[in-house]
FITI-707186 format. One record per residue (C-alpha): residue in three letters; z, x negated, y negated; chain; residue number from 1. Coordinates in Angstrom, 2 decimals. Example, Ala and Ser with C-alpha at 12.3 -4.5 7.8 and 13.67 -1.06 7.14 Angstrom:
% FITI-707186
+-----+---------+---------+---------+-------+-----+
: res :      c3 :      c1 :      c2 : chain :   n :
+-----+---------+---------+---------+-------+-----+
: ALA :    7.80 :  -12.30 :    4.50 :     A :   1 :
: SER :    7.14 :  -13.67 :    1.06 :     A :   2 :
+-----+---------+---------+---------+-------+-----+
***
This chain:
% FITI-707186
+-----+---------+---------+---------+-------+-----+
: res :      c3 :      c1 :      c2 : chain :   n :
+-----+---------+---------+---------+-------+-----+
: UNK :  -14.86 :   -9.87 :  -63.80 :     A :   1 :
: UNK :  -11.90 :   -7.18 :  -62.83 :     A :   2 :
: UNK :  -15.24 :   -5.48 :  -60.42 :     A :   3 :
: UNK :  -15.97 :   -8.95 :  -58.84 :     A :   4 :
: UNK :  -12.89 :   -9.81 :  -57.87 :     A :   5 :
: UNK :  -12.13 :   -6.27 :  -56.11 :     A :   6 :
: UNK :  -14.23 :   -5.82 :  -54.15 :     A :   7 :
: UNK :  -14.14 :   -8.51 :  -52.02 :     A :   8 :
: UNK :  -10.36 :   -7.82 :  -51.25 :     A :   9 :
: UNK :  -11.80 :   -4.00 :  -50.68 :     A :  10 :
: UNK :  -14.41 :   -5.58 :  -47.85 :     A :  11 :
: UNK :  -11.35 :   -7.26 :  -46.44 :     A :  12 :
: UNK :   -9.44 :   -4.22 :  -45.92 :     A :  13 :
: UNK :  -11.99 :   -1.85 :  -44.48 :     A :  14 :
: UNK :  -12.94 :   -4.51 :  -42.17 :     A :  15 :
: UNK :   -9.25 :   -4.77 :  -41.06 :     A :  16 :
: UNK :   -9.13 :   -0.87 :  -40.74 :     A :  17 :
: UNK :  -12.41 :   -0.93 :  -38.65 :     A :  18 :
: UNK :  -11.71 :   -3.68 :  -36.40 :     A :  19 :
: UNK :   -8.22 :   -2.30 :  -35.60 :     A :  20 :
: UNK :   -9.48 :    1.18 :  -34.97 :     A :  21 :
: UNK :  -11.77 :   -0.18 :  -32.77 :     A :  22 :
: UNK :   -9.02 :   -2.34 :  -30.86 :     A :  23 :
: UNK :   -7.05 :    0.98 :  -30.28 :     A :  24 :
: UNK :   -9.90 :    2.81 :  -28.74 :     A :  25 :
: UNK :  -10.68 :    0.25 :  -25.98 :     A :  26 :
: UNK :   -8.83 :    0.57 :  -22.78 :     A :  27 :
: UNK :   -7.69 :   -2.18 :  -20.58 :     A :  28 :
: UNK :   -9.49 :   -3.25 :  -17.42 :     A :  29 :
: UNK :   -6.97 :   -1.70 :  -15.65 :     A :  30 :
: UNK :   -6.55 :    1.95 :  -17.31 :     A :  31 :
: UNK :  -10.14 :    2.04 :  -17.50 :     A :  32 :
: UNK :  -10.18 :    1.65 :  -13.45 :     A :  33 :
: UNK :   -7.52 :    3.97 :  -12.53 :     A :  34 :
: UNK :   -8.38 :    6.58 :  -15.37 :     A :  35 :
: UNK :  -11.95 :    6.72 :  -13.68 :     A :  36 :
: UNK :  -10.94 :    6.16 :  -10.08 :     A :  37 :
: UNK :   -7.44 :    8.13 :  -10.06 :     A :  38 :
: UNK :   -7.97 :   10.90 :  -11.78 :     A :  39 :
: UNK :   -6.93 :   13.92 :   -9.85 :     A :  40 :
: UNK :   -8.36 :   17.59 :  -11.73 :     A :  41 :
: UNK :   -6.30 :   18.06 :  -14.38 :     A :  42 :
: UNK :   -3.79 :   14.80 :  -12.90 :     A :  43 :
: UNK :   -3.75 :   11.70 :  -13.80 :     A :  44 :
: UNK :   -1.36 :    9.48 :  -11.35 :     A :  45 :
: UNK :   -1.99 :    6.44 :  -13.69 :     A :  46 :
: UNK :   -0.29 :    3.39 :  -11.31 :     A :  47 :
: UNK :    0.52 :    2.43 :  -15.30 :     A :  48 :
: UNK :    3.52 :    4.82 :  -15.53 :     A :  49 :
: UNK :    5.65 :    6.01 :  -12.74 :     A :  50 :
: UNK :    4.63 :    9.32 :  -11.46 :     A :  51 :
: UNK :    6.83 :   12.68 :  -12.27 :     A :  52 :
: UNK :    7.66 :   15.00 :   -9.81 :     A :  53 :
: UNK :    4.51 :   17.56 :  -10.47 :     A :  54 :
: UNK :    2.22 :   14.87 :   -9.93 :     A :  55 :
: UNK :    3.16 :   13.78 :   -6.70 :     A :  56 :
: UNK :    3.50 :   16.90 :   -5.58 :     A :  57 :
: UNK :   -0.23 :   17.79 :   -6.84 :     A :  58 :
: UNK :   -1.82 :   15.14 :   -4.90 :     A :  59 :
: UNK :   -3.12 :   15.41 :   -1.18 :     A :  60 :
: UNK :   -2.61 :   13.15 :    1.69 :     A :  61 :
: UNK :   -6.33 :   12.20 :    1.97 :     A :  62 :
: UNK :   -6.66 :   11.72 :   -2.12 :     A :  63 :
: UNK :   -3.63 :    9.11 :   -1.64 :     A :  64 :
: UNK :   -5.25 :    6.98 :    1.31 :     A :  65 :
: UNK :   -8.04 :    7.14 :   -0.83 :     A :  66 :
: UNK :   -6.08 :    5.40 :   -3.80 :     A :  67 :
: UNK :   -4.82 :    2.71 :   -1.63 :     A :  68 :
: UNK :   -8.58 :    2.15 :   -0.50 :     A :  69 :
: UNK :   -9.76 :    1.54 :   -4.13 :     A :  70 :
: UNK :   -6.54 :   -0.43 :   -5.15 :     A :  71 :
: UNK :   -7.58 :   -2.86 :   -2.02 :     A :  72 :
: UNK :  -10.59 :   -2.99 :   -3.44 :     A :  73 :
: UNK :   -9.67 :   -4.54 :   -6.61 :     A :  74 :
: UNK :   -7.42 :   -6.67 :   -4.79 :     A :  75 :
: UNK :  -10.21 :   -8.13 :   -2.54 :     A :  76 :
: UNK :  -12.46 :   -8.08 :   -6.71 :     A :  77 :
: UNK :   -9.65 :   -9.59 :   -8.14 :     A :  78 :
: UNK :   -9.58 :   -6.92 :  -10.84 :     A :  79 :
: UNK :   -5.71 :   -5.66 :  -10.20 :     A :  80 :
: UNK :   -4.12 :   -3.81 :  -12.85 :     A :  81 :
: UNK :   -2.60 :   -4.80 :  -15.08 :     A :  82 :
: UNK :    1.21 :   -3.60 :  -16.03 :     A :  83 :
: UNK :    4.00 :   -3.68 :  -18.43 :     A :  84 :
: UNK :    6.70 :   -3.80 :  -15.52 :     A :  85 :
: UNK :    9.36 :   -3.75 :  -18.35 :     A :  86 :
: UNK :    8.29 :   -0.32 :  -19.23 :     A :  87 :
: UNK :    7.84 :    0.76 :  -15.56 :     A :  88 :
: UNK :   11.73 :   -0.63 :  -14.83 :     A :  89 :
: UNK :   12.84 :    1.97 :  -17.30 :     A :  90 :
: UNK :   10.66 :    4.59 :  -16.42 :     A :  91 :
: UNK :   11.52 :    4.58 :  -12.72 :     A :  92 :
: UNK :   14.87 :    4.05 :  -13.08 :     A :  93 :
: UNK :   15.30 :    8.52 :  -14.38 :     A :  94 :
: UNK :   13.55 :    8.67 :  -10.42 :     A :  95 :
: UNK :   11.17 :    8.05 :   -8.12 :     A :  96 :
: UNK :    8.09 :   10.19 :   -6.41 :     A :  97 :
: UNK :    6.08 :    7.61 :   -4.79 :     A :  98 :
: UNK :    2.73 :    8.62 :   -2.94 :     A :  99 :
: UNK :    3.02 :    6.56 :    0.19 :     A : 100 :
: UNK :    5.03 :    4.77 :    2.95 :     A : 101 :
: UNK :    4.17 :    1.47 :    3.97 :     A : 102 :
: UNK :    5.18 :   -0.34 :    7.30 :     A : 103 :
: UNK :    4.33 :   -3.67 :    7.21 :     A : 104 :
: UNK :    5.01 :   -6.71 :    8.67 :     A : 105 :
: UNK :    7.54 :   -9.36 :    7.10 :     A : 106 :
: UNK :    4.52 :  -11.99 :    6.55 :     A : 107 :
: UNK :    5.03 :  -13.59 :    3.33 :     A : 108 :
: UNK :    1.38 :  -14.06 :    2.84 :     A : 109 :
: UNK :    0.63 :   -9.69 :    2.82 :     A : 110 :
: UNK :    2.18 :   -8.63 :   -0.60 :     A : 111 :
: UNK :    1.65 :   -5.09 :    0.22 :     A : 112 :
: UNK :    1.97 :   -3.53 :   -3.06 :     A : 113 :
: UNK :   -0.86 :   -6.00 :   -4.25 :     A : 114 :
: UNK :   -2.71 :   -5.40 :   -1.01 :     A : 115 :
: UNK :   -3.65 :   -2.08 :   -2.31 :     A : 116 :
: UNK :   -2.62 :   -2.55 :   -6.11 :     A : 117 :
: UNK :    0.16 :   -0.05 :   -6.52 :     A : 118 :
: UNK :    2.95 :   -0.89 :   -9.06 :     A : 119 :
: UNK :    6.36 :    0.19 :   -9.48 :     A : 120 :
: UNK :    7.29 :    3.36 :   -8.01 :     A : 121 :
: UNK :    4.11 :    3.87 :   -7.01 :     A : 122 :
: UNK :    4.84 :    3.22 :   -2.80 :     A : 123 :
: UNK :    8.19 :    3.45 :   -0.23 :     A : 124 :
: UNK :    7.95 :   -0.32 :    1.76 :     A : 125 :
: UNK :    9.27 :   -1.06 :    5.07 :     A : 126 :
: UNK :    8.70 :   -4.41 :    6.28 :     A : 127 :
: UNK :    9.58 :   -5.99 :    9.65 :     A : 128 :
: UNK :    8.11 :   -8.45 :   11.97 :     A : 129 :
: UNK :    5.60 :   -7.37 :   14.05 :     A : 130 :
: UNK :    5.09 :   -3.79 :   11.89 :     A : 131 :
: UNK :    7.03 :   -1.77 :   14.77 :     A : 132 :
: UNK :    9.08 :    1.54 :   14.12 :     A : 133 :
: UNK :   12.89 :    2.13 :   15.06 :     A : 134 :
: UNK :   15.55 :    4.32 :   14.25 :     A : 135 :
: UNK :   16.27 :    2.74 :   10.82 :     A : 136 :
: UNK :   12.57 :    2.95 :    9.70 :     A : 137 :
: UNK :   12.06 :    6.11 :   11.32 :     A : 138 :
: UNK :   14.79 :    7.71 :    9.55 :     A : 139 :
: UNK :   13.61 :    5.89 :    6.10 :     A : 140 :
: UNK :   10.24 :    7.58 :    7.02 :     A : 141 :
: UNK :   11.62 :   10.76 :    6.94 :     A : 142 :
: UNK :   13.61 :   10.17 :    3.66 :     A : 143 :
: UNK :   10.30 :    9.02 :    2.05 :     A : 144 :
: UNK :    8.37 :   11.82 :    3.24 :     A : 145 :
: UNK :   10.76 :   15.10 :    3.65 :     A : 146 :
: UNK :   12.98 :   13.71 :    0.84 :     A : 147 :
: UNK :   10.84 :   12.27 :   -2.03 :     A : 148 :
: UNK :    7.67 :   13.99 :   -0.78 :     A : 149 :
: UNK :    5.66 :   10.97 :   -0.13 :     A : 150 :
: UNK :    2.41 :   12.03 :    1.06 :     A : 151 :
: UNK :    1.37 :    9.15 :    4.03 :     A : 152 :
: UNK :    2.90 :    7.40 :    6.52 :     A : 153 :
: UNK :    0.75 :    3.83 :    6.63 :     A : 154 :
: UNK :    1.00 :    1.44 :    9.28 :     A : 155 :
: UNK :   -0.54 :   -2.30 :    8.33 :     A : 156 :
: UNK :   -0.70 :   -4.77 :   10.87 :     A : 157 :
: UNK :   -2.45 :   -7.73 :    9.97 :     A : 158 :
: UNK :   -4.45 :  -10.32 :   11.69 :     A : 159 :
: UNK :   -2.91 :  -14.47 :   13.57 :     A : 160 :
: UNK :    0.64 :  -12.14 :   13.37 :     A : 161 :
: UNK :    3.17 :  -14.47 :   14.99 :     A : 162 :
: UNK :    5.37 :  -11.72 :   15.93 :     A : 163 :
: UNK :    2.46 :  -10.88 :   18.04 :     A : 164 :
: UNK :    1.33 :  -13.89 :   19.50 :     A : 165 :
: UNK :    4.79 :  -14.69 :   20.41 :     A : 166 :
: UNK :    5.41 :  -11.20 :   22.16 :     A : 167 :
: UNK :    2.36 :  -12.24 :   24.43 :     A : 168 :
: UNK :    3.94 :  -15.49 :   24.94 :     A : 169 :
: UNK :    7.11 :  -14.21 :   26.16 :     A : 170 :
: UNK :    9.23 :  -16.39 :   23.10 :     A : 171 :
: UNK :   13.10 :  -15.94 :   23.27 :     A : 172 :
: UNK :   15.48 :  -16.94 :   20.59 :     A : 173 :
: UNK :   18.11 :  -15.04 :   19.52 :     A : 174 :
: UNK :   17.61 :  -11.72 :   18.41 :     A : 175 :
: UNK :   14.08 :  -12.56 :   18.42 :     A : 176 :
: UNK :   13.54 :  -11.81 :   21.53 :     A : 177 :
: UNK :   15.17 :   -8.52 :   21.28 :     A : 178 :
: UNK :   12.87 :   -7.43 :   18.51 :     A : 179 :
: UNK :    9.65 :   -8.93 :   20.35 :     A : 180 :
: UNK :   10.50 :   -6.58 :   23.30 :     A : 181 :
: UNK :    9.58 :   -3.63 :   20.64 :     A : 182 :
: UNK :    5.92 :   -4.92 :   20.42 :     A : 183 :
: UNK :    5.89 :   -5.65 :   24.60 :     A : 184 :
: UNK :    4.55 :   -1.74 :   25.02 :     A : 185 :
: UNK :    1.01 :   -3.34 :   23.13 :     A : 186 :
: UNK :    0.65 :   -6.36 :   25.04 :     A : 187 :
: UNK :    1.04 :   -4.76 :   28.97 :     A : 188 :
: UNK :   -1.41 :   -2.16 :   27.46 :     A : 189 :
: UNK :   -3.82 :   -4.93 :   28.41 :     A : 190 :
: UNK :   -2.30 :   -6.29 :   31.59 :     A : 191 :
: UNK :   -5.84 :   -5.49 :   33.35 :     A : 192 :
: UNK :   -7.31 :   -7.87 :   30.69 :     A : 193 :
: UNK :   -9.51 :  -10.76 :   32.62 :     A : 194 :
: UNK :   -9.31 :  -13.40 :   29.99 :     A : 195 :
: UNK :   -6.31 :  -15.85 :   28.81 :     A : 196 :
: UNK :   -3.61 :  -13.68 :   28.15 :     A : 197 :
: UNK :   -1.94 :  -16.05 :   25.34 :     A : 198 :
: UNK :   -1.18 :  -16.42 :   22.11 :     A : 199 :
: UNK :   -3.83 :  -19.48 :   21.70 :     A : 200 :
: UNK :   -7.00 :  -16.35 :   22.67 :     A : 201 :
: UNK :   -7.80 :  -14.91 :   19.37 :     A : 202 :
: UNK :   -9.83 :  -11.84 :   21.13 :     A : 203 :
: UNK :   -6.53 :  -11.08 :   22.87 :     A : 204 :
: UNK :   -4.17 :  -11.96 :   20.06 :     A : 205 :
: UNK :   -6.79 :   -9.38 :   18.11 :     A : 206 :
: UNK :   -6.19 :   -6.50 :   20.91 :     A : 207 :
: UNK :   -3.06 :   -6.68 :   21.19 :     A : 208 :
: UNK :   -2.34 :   -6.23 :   17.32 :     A : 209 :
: UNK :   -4.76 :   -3.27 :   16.90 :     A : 210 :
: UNK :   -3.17 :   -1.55 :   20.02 :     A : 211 :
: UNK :    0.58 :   -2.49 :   18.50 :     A : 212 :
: UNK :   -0.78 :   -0.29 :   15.23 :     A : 213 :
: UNK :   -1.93 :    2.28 :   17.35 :     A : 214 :
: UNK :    1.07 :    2.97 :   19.41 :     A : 215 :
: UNK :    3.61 :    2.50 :   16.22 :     A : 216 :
: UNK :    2.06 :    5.58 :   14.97 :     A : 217 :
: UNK :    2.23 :    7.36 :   18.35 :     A : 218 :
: UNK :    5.61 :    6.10 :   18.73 :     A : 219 :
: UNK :    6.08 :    7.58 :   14.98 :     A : 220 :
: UNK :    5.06 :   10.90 :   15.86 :     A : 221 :
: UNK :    7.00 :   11.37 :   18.88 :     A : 222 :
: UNK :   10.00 :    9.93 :   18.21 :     A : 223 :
: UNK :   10.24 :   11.69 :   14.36 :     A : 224 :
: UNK :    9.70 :   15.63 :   14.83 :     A : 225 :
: UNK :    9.63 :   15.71 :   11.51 :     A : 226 :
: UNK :    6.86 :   13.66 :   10.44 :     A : 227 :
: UNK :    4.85 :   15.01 :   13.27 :     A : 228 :
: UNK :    5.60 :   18.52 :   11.95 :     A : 229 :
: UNK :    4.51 :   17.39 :    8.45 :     A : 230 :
: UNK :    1.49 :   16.10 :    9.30 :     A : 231 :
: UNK :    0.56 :   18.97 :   11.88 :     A : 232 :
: UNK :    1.59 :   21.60 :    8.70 :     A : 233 :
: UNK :   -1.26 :   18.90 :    6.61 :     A : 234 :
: UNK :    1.85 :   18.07 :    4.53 :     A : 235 :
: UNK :    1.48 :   14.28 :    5.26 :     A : 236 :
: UNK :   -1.34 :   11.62 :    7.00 :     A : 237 :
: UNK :    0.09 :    9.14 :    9.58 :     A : 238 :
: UNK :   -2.89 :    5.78 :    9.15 :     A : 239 :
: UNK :   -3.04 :    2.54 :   10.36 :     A : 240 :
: UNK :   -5.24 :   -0.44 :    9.39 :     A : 241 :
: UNK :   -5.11 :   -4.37 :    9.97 :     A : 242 :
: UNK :   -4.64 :   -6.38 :    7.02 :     A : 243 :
: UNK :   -7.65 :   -9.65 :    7.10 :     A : 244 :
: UNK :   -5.95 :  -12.91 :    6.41 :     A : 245 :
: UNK :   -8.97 :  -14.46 :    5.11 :     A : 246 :
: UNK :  -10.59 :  -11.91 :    2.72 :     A : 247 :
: UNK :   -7.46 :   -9.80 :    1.79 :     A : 248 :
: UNK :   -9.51 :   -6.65 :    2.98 :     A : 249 :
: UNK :   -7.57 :   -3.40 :    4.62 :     A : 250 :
: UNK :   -9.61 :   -1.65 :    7.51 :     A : 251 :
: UNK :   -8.82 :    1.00 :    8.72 :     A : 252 :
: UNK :   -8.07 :    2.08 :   12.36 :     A : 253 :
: UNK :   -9.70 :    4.86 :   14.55 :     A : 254 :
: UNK :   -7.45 :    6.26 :   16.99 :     A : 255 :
+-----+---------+---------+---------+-------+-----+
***
């Protein structure tokens, strides 16, 4: 009787073992994503854990545009990663060595570390309307970059940008229009155009953001010797792309 009535209470125990063994081995959706599509020769820039200095300083321009390629990806799947932001709070709070810059626009509808599924202390953001450089965000470039060793510069416009639409329409209110004159160089680029030159023409609303991407960067590497000297030594990338409203997909810009 003492045999019979072990050894199911045995079964129930090695099962338990078993099962959480098994539990402990099986990585998340989102480890199992980075671990295979981050991993870096013998570094591993997990977007789990906030990166130490070594590791940023291991990773290349090009191998950090293409981690914000694959984290759009998931964003556009749906598959983002997932995070214990408690732990990455205390983590980032001994420092920070994030791989990227971001200028974006103030749209509440682009959350930009989502956009390209980076997580705390993973990216520097700069956000203003109508994604446009000045002396502030130049200079927080530079801190990003020279400073804290951030490997790209990334400029993300994004597609129906009111900032744009109302540069083409001439809008003035406030200090608005001040900062719409900043995004005036991109619309008189087109000042030849033969079609409606208004904010209702989506073709020209669509020029005139691509161009305003194009000549932020330009703007970036003349006005910031710094960055231009960086990216000339290969230290640092200076990218653009236009954000898709619809779809949530990043493409990237030729210049």
């Amino acid at each position: 009787m003492l045999r019979m009535s072990l050894n199911p209470l045995l079964t129930c125990c090695l099962l338990t073992v078993l099962l959480t063994s098994c539990a402990k081995e099986q990585p998340t959706a989102g480890n199992a994503s980075e671990n295979g599509a981050e991993t870096i020769g013998d570094v591993k820039p997990l977007v789990n854990r906030v990166l130490t200095q070594e590791e940023q300083a291991q990773l290349t321009p090009e191998q950090v545009l293409t981690m914000l390629k694959e984290g759009n990806q998931r964003f556009v799947a749906g598959t983002l990663t997932a995070r214990d932001h408690s732990k990455l709070v205390r983590e980032a709070a001994l420092g920070q060595y994030p791989k990227a810059v971001i200028l974006s626009c103030l749209d509440s509808r682009i959350p930009v570390e989502d956009v390209f599924d980076r997580g705390i202390g993973d990216i520097f953001v700069a956000r203003v309307a109508g994604n446009f450089e000045n002396t502030d965000i130049l200079g927080s470039m530079e801190f990003a970059c020279k400073v804290s060793g951030s490997k790209l510069v990334f400029v993300l416009g994004h597609e129906s940008c009111g900032a744009i639409r109302g540069a083409i329409d001439g809008v003035e209110l406030g200090n608005i229009t001040s900062m719409l004159a900043n995004i005036k160089p991109a619309v008189e680029h087109f000042k030849d155009y033969e079609g409606e030159q208004t904010g209702q023409n989506p073709e020209f609303v669509k020029m005139v953001t691509k161009q305003n991407v194009l000549a932020t960067i330009d703007r970036i590497r003349t006005n910031s010797p710094i960055l231009k000297e960086m990216e000339l030594q290969g230290d640092i990338k200076i990218v653009g792309g236009i954000y898709n409203m619809d779809t949530g997909t990043v493409t990237m810009l030729e210049e």
